[in-house]
GUKE-318225 format. One record per residue (C-alpha): chain; x, y, z. Coordinates in steps of 0.02 Angstrom, whole numbers. Layout:
% residues N
 chain      X      Y      Z
     A      X      Y      Z
...
% end
This chain:
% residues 421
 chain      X      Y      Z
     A    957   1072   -534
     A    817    978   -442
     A    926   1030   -268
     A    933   1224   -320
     A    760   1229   -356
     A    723   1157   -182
     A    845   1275   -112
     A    729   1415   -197
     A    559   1365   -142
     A    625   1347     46
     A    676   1516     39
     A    539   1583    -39
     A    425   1485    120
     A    530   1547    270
     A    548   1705    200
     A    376   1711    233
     A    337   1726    417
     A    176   1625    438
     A     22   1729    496
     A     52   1756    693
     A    -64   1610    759
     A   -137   1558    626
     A   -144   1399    524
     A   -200   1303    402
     A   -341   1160    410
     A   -338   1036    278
     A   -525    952    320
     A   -537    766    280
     A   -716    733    326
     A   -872    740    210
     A   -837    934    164
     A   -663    911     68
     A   -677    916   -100
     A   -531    814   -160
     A   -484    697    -43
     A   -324    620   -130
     A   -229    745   -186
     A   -252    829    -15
     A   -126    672     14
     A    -31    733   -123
     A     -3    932    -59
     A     52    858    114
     A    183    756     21
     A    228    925    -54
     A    239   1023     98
     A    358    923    191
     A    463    919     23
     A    477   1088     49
     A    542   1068    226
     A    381   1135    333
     A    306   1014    468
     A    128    951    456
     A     33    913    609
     A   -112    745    569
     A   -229    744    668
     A   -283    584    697
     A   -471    546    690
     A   -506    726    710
     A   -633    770    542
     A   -563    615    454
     A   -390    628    498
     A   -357    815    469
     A   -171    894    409
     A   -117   1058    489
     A     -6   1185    451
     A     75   1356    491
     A     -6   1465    375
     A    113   1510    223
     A     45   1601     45
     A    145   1459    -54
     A     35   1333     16
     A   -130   1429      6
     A    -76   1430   -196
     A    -40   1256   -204
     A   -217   1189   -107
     A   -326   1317   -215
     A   -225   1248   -395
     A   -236   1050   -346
     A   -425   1106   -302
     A   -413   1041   -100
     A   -522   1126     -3
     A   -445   1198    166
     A   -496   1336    303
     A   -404   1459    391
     A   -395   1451    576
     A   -355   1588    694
     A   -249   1563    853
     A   -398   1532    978
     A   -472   1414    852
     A   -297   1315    856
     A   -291   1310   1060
     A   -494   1239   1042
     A   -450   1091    922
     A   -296   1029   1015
     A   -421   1061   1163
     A   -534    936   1066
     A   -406    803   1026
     A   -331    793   1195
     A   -516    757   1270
     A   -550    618   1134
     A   -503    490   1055
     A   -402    590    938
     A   -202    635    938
     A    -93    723    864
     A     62    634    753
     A    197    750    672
     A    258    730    500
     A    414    780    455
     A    520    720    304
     A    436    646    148
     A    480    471    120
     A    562    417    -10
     A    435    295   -142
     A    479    172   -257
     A    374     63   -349
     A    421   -148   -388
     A    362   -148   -571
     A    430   -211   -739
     A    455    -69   -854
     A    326   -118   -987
     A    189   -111   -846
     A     62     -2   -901
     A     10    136   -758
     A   -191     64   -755
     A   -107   -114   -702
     A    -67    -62   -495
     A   -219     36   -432
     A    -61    127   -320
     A     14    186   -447
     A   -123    272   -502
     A   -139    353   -354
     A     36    422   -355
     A      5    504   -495
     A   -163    580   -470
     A   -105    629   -298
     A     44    715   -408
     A    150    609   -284
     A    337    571   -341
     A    398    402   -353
     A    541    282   -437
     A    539    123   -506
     A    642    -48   -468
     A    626   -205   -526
     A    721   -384   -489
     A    914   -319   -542
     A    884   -157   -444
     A    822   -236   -284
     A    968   -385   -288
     A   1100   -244   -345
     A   1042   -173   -157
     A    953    -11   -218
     A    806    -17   -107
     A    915     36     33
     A    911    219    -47
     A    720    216    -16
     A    609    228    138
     A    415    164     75
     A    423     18    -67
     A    260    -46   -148
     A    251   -205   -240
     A    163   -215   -387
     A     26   -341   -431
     A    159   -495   -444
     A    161   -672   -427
     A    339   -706   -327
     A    300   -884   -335
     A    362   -903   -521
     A    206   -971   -569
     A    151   -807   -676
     A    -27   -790   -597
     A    -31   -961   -627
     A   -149   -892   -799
     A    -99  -1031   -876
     A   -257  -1110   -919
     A   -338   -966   -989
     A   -186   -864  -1082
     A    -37   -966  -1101
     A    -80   -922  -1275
     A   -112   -730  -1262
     A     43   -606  -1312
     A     63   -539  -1160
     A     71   -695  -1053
     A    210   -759  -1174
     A    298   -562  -1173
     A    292   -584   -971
     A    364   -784   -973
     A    504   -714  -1093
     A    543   -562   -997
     A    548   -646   -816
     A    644   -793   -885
     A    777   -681   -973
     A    781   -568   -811
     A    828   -756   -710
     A    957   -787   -838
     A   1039   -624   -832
     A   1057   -623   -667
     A   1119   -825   -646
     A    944   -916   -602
     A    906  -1061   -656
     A    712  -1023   -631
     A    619   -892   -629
     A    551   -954   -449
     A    727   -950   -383
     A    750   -785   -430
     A    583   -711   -354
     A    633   -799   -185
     A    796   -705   -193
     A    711   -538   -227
     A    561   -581    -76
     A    708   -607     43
     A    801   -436      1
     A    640   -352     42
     A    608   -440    194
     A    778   -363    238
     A    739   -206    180
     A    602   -210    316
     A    693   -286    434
     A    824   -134    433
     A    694    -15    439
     A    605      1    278
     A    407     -5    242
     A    324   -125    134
     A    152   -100     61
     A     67   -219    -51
     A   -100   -267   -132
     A   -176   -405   -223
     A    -64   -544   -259
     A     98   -478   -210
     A     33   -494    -12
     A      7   -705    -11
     A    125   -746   -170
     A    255   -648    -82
     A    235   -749     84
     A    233   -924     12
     A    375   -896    -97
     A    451   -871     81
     A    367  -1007    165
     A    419  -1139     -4
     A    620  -1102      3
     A    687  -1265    -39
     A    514  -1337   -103
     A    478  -1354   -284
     A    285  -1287   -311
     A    284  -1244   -482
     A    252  -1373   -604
     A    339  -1412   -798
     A    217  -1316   -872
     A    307  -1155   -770
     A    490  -1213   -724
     A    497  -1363   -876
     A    516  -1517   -704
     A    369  -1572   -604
     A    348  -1487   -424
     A    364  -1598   -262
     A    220  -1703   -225
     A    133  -1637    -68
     A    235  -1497    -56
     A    100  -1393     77
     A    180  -1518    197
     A    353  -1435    156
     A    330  -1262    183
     A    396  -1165    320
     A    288  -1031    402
     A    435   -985    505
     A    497   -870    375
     A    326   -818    328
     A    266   -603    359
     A     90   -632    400
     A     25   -794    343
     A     31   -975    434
     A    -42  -1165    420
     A   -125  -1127    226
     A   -129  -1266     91
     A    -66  -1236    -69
     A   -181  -1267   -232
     A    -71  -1368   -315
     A   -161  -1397   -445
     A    -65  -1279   -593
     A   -223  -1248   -706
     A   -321  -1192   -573
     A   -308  -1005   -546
     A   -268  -1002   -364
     A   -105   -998   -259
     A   -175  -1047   -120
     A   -316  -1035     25
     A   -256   -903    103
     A   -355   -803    -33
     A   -555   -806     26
     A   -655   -812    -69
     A   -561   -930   -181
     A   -541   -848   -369
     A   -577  -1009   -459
     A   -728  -1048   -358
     A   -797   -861   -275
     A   -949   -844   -178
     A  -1079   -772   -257
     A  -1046   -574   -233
     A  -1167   -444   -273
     A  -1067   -263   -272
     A  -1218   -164   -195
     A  -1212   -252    -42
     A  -1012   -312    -28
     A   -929   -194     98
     A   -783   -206    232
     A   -775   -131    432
     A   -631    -14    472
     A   -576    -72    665
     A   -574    100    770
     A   -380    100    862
     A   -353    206   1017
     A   -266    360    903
     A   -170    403   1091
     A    -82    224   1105
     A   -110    131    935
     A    -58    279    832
     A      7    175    683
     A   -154     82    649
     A   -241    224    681
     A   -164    339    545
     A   -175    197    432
     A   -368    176    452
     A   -392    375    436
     A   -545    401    334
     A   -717    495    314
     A   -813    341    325
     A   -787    183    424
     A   -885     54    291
     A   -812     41    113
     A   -889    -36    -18
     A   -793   -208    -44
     A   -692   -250   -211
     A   -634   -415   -296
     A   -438   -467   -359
     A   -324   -611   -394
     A   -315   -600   -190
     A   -506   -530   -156
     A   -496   -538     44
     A   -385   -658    166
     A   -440   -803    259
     A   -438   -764    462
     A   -371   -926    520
     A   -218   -907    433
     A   -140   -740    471
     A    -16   -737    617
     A    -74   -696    785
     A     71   -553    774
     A    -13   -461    655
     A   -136   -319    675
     A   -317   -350    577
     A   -368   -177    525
     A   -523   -205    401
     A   -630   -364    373
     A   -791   -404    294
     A   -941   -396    431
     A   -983   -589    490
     A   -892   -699    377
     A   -716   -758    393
     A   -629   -629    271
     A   -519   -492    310
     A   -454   -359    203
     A   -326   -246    272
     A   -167   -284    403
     A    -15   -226    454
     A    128   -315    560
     A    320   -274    607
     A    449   -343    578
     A    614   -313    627
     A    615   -120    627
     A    524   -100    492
     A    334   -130    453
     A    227   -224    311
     A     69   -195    269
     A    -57   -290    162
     A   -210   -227     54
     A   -321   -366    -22
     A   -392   -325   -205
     A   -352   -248   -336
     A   -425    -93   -372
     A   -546      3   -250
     A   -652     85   -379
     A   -650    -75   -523
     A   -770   -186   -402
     A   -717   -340   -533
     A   -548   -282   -647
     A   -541   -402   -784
     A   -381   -430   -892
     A   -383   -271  -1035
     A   -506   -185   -920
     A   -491     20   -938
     A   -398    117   -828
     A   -496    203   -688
     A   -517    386   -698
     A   -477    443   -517
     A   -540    609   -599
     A   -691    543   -544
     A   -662    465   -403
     A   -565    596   -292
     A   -636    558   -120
     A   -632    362   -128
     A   -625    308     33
     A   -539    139    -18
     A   -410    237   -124
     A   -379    342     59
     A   -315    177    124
     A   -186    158      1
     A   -129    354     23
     A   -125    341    214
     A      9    211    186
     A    128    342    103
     A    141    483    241
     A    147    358    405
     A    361    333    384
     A    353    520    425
     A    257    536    572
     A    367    561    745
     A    236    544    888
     A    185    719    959
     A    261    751   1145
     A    137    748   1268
     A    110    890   1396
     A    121    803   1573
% end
């Protein structure tokens, strides 16, 4: 059904010839209206088979298209504001681009999105899923049996969920071992291990960290925030180390287990010291500030740098830093920021706070795929609690640190723009 209805609303766009020369502008400076689910109508052009040009650091990292009715219907119902441009118009901003630091990347295919979440996750739990869905962006779910069964490989962009892949569940211990839901998530990620023939929970979340680091080794992309960026590296960096003590695995971890770990296998983090301490809500010091012991932060004055990439020969970074502002306000999570010294000189700092040691955004390859890493937890919840409210993107539509996240979904379709020589 879903195939014939695509079949129908391709035919319905090329039988319309688009307007000789003319084109569509989809602004993404100060002037658009709805910044996010402008991501969300690009997703649903190229679903429907028709190209869209970005252009990169032009008016905030523009979209441009042929100019078809369907898609004038679609950006005046999602309420994205857009112009019309004529054909001399067209010739004077690729003019524009090719004289700047601008470019010109070519989308083509929508990826494919799928989500790491348990089931019983509600939606305000992963500030990216909220964003799929405001953005009216289509997306699956998988969770540990799906990923070890090999499903991911039917996917092209995979986000993982706020998660602890250390088996240590957040390591909340000390403040909710007693609460419903921590003993609902113990019972549900040690019945998961069981099904599946772990003895631990631990040993089952290594298993599932390696099959994604396949899946971007083969190809894939790999976006994550919070704690699913460090947990998911030193679950890869403790294979063959016990960390987690009886209270989370019922035996006591290795004594001096930091000395154990292997960075070798690590994405994007080297040489960091475990908090092995398991009442102390911390993983490690790759998280800056640390969460047990934070800085004192005032939200009216905590705000991250975007780095400016050459858009011409760093096109990657550069689409992922697209935005209409280059300082966004900062915000706080289980993983707030991450501590310079420790990320891999291999990997591409994108965002960091102004004169202090912590960085928030990076992205690095691997293999032939890519990763990329998003410190905090919510960009519009400057402190999310446990059994905070959901955030109303409603009101938040051109969030600049909710852009960040949305970049991430339409870079797997850009093919770099032939140059004229």
């Amino acid at each position: 059904m879903k195939h014939k209805f695509l079949i129908i609303i391709l035919f319905i766009l090329t039988s319309h010839s688009a307007l000789f020369g003319q084109k569509i502008l989809i602004n993404m400076d100060l002037k658009q209206t709805d910044h996010l689910k402008a991501y969300g109508v690009a997703y649903w052009i190229l679903e429907q088979g028709v190209n869209v040009e970005w252009l990169l650091n032009y008016r905030g990292g523009s979209f441009m298209i042929d100019n078809y009715p369907e898609i004038l219907q679609i950006l005046r119902l999602r309420g994205v504001s857009f112009e019309t441009v004529a054909a001399a118009q067209v010739t004077h901003i690729y003019a524009e681009i090719e004289s700047g630091n601008m470019d010109v990347v070519l989308l083509e295919k929508a990826p494919k999105i799928v989500v790491y979440t348990p089931q019983n996750k509600q939606v305000w739990d992963d500030a990216v899923t909220m964003a799929l869905n405001y953005a009216e962006v289509p997306y699956e779910k998988v969770w540990d049996e799906e990923v070890l069964r090999g499903d991911l490989e039917d996917y092209d962009w995979l986000h993982l969920h706020h998660e602890d892949f250390t088996g240590q569940y957040g390591k909340f211990y000390a403040s909710y071992n007693n609460a419903a839901w921590y003993k609902e998530q113990v019972a549900m990620n040690e019945a998961m291990a069981a099904k599946l023939g772990f003895v631990k929970v631990s040993q089952l979340k290594l298993a599932v960290v390696k099959k994604i680091k396949a899946f971007v080794h083969a190809g894939g992309f790999v976006f994550a925030m919070c704690s699913a960026t460090d947990s998911f590296d030193i679950a890869l960096a403790a294979e063959g180390v016990d960390i987690a003590e009886a209270i989370y695995d019922g035996d006591p971890a290795q004594r001096n287990a930091t000395a154990h770990l292997n960075f070798h296998q690590t994405l994007a983090f080297e040489k960091f010291h475990l908090i092995e301490n398991p009442l102390i809500y911390e993983y490690s010091d790759i998280d800056v500030p640390s969460t047990h012991n934070p800085r004192p932060r005032d939200p009216r004055s905590d705000f991250f740098d975007l780095f400016v990439f050459s858009a011409k020969y760093d096109p990657v970074p550069t689409m992922l830093t697209q935005n209409h502002v280059s300082v966004i306000k900062g915000f706080m999570g289980q993983t707030t920021a991450f501590k310079k010294d420790v990320i891999k000189r291999s990997v591409t700092i994108m965002a960091e706070k102004s004169g202090s040691d912590e960085v928030k955004y990076i992205h690095g390859n691997i293999g032939k795929g890519t990763f990329t890493f998003y410190a905090g937890h919510d960009p519009e919840d400057y402190q999310h609690l446990v059994n905070d409210p959901p955030t109303q993107l409603e009101l938040h539509k051109n969030s600049p640190g909710y852009r960040l996240i949305l970049n991430n979904i339409l870079f797997p379709a850009a093919k770099k723009k032939k140059r004229k020589t």
